[in-house]
C-alpha positions, -999 to +999 in steps of 0.1 A: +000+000+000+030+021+004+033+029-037+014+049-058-012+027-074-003+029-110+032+016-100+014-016-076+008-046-100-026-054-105-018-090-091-003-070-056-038-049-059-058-081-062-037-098-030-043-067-009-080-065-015-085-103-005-061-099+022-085-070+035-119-097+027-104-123+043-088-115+070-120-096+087-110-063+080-140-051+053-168-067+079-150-050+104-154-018+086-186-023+072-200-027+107-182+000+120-201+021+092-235+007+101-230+015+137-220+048+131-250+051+108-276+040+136-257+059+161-265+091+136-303+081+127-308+072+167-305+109+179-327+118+210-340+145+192-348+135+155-381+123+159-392+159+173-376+173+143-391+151+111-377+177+085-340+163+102-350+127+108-356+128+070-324+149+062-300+126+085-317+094+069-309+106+032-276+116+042-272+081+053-283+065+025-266+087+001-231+079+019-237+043+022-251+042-016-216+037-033-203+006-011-239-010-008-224-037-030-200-046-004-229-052+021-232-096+017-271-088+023-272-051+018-270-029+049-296-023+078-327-001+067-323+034+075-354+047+060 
């Protein structure tokens, strides 16, 4: 991970990205995401303000809407 990415063989790239799979690291990330997602959407005082509750939960799905596909069976509802 050290060099520039168009210097790092596509083969190293490949290794890395399982490396990061397999070894726990993604679902580790992934459900650090989620938390930090619920933690967001759980506020005390979002369901006194829907205009926010709705703002924070399209935030949320906005953010998460690029790395969905890394979700095994998608990520937790936020709507």
């Amino acid at each position: 991970l050290a060099a520039a990415r168009d210097a790092t063989p596509d083969h190293e790239v490949d290794a890395a990205i399982t490396r990061f799979r397999e070894g726990g690291a993604l679902a580790a990330v992934l459900r650090r995401i989620e938390q930090e997602a619920e933690a967001a959407l759980g506020c005390s005082g979002l369901p006194q303000e829907p205009g926010l509750r709705d703002l924070a939960a399209e935030l949320v799905e906005v953010t998460l809407a690029p790395i969905v596909h890394l979700y095994p069976a998608g990520p937790n509802s936020h709507g």
